[in-house]
C-alpha positions in Angstrom: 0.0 0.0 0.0 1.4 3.6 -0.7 2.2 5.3 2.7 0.9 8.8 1.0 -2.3 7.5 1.5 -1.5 7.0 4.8 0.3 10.5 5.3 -3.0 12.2 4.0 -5.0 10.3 7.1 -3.1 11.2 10.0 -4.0 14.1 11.6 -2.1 17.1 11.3 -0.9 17.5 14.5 -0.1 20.9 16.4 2.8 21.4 19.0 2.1 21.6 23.0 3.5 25.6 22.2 0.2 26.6 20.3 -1.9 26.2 22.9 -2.3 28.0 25.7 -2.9 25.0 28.4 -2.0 21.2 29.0 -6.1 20.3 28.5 -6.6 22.7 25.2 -3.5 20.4 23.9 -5.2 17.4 24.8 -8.4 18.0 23.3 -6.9 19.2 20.0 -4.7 15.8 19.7 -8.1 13.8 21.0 -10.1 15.7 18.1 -8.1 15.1 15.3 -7.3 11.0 16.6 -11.7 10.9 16.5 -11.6 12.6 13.0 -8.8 10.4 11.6 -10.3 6.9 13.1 -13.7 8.0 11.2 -11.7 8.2 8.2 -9.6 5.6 8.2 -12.9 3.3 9.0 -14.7 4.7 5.8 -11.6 3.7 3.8 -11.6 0.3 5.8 -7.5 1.2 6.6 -7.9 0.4 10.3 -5.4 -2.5 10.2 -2.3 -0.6 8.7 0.4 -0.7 10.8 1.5 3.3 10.3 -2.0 3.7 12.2 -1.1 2.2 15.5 -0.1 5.6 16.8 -3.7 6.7 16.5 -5.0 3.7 17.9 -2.6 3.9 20.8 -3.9 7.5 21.4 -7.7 6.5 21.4 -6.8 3.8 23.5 -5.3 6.1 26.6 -8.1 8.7 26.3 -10.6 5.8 26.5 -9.5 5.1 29.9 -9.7 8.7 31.4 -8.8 10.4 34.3 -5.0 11.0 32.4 -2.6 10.4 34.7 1.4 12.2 33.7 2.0 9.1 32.1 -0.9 9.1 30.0 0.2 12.6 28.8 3.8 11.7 28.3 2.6 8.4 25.9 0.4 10.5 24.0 2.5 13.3 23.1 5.3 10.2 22.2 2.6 8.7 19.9 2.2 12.2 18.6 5.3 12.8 17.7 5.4 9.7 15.9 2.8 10.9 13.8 4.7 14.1 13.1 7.2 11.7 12.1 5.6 9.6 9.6 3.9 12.3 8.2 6.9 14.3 6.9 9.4 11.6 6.6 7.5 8.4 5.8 
């Protein structure tokens, strides 16, 4: 499968410096995961591997409260993301 496909799904994700708190950063990362499951499900791409960052993500804000090591995971798996998208 061609990762571009791929690169157009996952959310473009904004750094912790745009927002002005920890929670508006969290909601913004949670927001675009929703938006780029829904997508990935109409396209039936939910098993590709260079989507288990998203999954990961949906998978910690599933189990709310977030604890520091929730917060630290997800912005790992964000940066992952980040990654992918501009190198591949």
């Amino acid at each position: 499968m061609d990762t571009n496909i791929i690169k157009e799904f996952l959310p473009n994700l904004k750094l912790r410096d745009f927002f002005d708190t920890t929670p508006d950063y969290l909601n913004h990362i949670s927001d675009s995961i929703d938006k780029a499951i829904l997508q990935a499900e109409e396209l039936l791409l939910t098993g590709h591997s260079c989507l288990r960052p998203v999954y990961k993500i949906k998978g910690i804000f599933n189990n709310k409260p977030l604890d520091l090591s929730d917060i630290k995971e997800i912005e790992e798996q964000a940066n992952r993301i980040r990654s992918f998208k501009i190198h591949g």
